[in-house]
Structure formats: structure tokens, C-alpha cells
C-alpha positions as CSV (number, residue, x, y, z in Angstrom):
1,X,0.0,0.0,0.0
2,X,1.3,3.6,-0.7
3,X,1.7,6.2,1.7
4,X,0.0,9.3,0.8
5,X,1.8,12.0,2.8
6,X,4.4,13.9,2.0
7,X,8.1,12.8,3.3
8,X,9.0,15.3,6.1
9,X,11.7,13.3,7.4
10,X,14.5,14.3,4.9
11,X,17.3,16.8,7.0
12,X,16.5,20.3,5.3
13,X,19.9,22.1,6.5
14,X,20.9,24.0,9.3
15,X,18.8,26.5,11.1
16,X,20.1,29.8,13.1
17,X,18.4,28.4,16.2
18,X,21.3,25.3,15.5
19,X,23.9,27.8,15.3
20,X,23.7,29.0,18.6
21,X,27.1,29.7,20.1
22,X,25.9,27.5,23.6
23,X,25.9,24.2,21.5
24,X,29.4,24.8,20.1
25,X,32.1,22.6,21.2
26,X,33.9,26.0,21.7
27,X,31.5,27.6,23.8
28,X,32.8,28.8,27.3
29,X,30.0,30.3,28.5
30,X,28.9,34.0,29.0
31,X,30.9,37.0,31.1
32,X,29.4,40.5,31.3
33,X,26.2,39.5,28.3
34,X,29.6,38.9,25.9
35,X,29.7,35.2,24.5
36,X,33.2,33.6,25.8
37,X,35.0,31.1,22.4
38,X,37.1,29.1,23.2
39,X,38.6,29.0,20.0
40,X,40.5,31.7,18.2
41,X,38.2,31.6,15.2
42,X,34.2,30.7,14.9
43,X,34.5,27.2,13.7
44,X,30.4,27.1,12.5
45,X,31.1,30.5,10.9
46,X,30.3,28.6,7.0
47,X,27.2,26.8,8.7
48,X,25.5,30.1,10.4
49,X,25.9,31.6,7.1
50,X,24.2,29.0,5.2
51,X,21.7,28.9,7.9
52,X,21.1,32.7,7.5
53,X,20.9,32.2,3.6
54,X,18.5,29.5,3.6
55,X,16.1,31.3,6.4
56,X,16.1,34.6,4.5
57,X,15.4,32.2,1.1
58,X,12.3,30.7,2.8
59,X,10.9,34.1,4.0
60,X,11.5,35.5,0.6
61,X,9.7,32.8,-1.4
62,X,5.7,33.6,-1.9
């Protein structure tokens, strides 16, 4: 028998609330409402980018 719904389950990307800084490996917490990395460099810099992109792309379409 067929299903007859639409396959929701596929991974659609990354979305800015994934790309919060507290779920980074990197993340050493907060000091004075300024976000603490441990690393020199944002290491999900490419990923909150594409995150950004793809949200604005959704908004955008009619």
C-alpha cells in the first residue's frame, strides 16, 4: 500500500536556532552578556551563514 503523505523526514539544513554559540564545542560560557570562544576563530562560521541564507530564502519565497 502507498503512503499518501508527503516525506518530512529528509534533513532540510541547518537553522540559526542550531547555530547558537551554547551548543558549540567552543563555547565557554557568558561574562558580562559577551559570549566567551574558546577557539580563536568561529569554527560554525560557513554553517550560520548557510543557515542565515537558507532562512532569508524561505521568508522571501511567496
Amino acid at each position: 500500500m502507498k503512503k499518501n503523505k508527503k516525506n518530512n523526514d529528509r534533513w532540510q539544513g541547518y537553522t540559526p536556532a542550531d547555530c547558537d554559540c551554547k551548543y558549540c564545542v567552543y563555547y565557554g560560557g557568558k561574562k558580562n552578556s559577551n559570549v566567551i570562544c574558546l577557539a580563536d576563530t568561529c569554527v560554525c562560521s560557513d554553517e550560520i551563514r548557510h543557515a542565515r541564507a537558507s532562512s532569508s530564502r524561505i521568508l522571501t519565497m511567496p
